[in-house]
N, C-alpha and C positions, 0 to 999 in steps of 0.2 A: 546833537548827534547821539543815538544810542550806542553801545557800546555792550558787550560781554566782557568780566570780570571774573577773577577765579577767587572765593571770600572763603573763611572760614567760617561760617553761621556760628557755630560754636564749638565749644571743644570736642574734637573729635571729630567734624563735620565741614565736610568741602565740598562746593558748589560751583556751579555757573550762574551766574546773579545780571540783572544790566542794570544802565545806570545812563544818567547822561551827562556828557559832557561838552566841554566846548569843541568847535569842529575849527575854528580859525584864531592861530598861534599867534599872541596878542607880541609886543617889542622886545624883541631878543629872545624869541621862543622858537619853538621848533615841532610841529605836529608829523609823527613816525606812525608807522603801522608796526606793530608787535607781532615777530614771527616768532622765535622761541624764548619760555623761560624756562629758567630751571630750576630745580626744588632742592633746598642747600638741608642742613640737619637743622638748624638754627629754625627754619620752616617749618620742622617736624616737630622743633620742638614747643612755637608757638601753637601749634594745631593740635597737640596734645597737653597743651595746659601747664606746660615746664619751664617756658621762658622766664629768665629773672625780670622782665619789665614789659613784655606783651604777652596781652590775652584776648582771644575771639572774644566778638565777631573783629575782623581786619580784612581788610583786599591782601591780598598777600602779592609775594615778588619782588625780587632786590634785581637778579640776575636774567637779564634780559638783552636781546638781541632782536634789530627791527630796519627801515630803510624808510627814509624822510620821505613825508608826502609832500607836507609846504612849510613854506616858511616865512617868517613875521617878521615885520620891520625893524631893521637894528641887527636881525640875525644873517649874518656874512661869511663865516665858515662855512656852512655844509649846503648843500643843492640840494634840489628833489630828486630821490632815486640813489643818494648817497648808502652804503651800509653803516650803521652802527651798535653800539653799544652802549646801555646807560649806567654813568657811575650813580650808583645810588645813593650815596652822602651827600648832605645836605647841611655846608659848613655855615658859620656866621660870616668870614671875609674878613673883618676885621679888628678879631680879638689876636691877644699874644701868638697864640701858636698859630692860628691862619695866615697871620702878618710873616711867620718865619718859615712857611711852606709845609706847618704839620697840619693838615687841614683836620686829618683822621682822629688829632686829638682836641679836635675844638669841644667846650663843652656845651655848648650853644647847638652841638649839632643835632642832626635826626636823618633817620635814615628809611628810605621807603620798604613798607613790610612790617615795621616797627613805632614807632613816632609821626611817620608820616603815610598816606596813601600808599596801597601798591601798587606794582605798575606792573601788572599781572593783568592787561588791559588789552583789548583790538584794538586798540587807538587810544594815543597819548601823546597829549602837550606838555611840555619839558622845557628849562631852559636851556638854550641852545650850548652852553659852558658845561652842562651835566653830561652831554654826549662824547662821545668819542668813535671818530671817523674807522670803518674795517677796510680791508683791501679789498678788492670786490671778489679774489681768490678764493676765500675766505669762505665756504658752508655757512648759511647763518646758523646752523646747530652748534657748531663748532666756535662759532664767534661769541655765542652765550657764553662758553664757558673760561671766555678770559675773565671774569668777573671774579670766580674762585679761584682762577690761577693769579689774577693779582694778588689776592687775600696770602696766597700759600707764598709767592715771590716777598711781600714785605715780610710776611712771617722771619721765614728764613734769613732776613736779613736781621735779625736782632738781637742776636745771638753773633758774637765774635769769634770763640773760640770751636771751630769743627771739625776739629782732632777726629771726635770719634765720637758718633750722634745717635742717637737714641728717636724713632717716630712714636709716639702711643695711636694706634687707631689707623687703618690702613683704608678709610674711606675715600671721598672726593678730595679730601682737603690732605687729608694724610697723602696720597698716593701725589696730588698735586707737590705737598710740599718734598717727599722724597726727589720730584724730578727737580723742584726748585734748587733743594739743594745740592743736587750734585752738578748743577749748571753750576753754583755757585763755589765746587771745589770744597765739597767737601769730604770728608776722609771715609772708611766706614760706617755703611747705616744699616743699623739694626732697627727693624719695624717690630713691634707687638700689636697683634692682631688677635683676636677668638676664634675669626672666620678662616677656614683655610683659603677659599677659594679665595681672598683678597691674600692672604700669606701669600700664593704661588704670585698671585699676579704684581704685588711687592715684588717679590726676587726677580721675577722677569723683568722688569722694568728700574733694578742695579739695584735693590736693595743685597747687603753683605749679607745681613742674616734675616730673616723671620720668623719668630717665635709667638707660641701662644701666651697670653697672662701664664705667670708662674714655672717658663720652659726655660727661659736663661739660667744661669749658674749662681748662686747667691752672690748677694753682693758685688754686682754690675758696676762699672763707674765710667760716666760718658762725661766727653764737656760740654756737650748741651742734650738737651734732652727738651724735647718739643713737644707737648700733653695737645692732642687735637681731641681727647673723648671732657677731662676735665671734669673728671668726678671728684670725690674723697678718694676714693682707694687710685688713684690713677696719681694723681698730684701726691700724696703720700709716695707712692713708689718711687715718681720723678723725683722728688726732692731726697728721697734717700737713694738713687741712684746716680747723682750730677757728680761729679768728682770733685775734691778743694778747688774752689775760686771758678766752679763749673755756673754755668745758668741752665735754670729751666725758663723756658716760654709759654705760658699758658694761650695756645691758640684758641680750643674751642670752646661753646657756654656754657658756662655751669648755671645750674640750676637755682643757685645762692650759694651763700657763705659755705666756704668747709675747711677742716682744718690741715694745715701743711707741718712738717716734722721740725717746725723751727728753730729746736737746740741745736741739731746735727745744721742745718743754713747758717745757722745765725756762728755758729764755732769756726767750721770750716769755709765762713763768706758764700757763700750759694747764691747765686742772685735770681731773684724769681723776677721776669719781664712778662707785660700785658702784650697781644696782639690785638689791634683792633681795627678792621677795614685796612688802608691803605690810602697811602696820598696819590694826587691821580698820575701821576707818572708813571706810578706799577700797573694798572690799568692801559697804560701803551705798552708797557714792556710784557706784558701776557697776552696782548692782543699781536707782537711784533714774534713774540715767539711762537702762539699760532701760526702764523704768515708763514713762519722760517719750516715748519714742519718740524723747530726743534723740542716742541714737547707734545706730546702723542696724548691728543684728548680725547680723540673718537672711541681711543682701543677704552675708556673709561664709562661712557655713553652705555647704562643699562638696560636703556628703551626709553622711546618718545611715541608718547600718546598725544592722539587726539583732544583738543579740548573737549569734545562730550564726551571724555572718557576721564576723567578729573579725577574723579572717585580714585578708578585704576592707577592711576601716574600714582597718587598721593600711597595709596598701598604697597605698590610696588616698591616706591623709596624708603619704605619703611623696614623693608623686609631686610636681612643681615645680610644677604649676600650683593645689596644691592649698591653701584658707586654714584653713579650721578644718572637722574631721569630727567627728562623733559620733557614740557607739551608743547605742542605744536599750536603755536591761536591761527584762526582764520584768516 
């Protein structure tokens, strides 16, 4: 079966490619048709040559949303004509942390887009355990984008203490994890953002404050403090802004090594925590709070393009103002 694909050729360079693949979903598989993906920063940053561990050429796509065509022997959850969602991690099963239900921290793992094919596909065989059932309510636009709301739902949960929280970076994932967090009770949240037009749409959507890099008052002090950009100068800040016995969470990817203010952590206990992925539970609970209407994804939605308009999608998510794009496959 031929297929269209959306590939990086190279840095800087995004395509519609084909390719062929299998058309019948071998035991415990599951063959979907691919209606929306969507283009995360991690995307951006492989396609522009930044990623700490991927480089073009790659099929690209983690965050995807699609409805079962057939399905393979052994596969007994979903039907034909089911909605869902694919988690993209790809754990080992049965090392320590997958045995105790941390699947996101296996190290065996890999993840589509990155280590493994992406699923940035018209059609894709998956194992049927990778899916996750949507309500048929549900937009498939809209169902794409539990994949970054899970991501921002674990985030926010790693972080104990949220007295009073700090976002760096008011993107998809930032503006996901502000809603996450205030589901999750927490106290005032001050965003820092560059862009205003994501600052306004921060406060609209409960953030306390919004300010640009450098507009708060010296010497800020949160208990947690959440880095979604994860630069040098960004993780520096965090870490001189967390308060005694405060944590930062390094949600988004850096580029490589950089350095963190670790007298002032290391004095006053500062705990720096990794984000990464999600075990698939949070994957239902982003998909359940799509369902509930209780987290507003659409108003995030910057525009979805056409697959033969690839180029465009990929431009436009690049652009500052921009939160979350998607394309639409055939």
């Amino acid at each position: 079966m031929r297929v269209r694909q959306i590939s990086f050729t190279g840095v800087g360079r995004v395509a519609v490619t084909e390719a062929e693949v299998r058309e019948d979903p071998g035991d415990g598989e599951v063959l979907i048709a691919v209606s929306h993906v969507g283009i995360c920063g991690s995307d951006l940053a492989v396609l522009g040559g930044h990623h700490p561990w991927t480089r073009p050429p790659v099929v690209t796509g983690h965050e995807v949303s699609g409805h079962v065509l057939a399905t393979g022997p052994g596969a007994h959850r979903l039907q034909p004509g089911d909605r869902v969602v694919l988690n993209p991690l790809r754990a080992c099963g049965s090392c320590a942390r997958c045995r105790q239900g941390a699947v996101n921290q296996c190290e065996s793992a890999a993840v589509r887009g990155y280590r493994l094919p992406g699923a940035a596909m018209t059609r894709l065989v998956v194992p049927e355990r990778e899916l996750h059932r949507v309500p048929p309510q549900v937009p498939a636009e809209l169902a794409c984008c539990a994949e970054p709301l899970a991501a921002a739902w674990h985030a926010a949960g790693r972080a104990s203490q949220l007295d009073e929280v700090a976002v760096i970076g008011a993107g998809s994932i930032g503006l996901l994890l502000l809603a996450a967090l205030r589901r999750r009770g927490a106290g005032p949240i001050t965003v820092i953002e560059p862009d205003r037009g994501k600052r306004e749409l921060a406060r609209a959507r409960g953030a306390g404050q919004a300010a640009a890099p450098g507009g708060l008052p010296p010497e800020p002090r949160f208990t947690a403090v959440f880095d979604c950009v994860c630069k040098p100068a960004t993780l520096d800040w965090a870490g001189r802004a967390a308060s005694a016995g405060g944590t930062v969470v390094a949600v988004g990817v850096p580029s490589g090594p950089v350095v963190i203010p670790l007298p002032r952590m290391q004095r006053y206990e500062v705990g720096l925590l990794g984000s990464g992925l999600y075990p698939p539970g949070d994957l239902d609970t982003g998909i359940s709070l799509i369902a509930a209407q209780a987290v507003d994804v659409a108003g995030l939605i910057s525009g979805i393009y056409p697959l033969d308009r690839v180029a465009e999608a990929y431009a436009r998510a690049g652009q500052a103002d921009s939160v979350k794009v998607l394309v639409a496959m055939p």
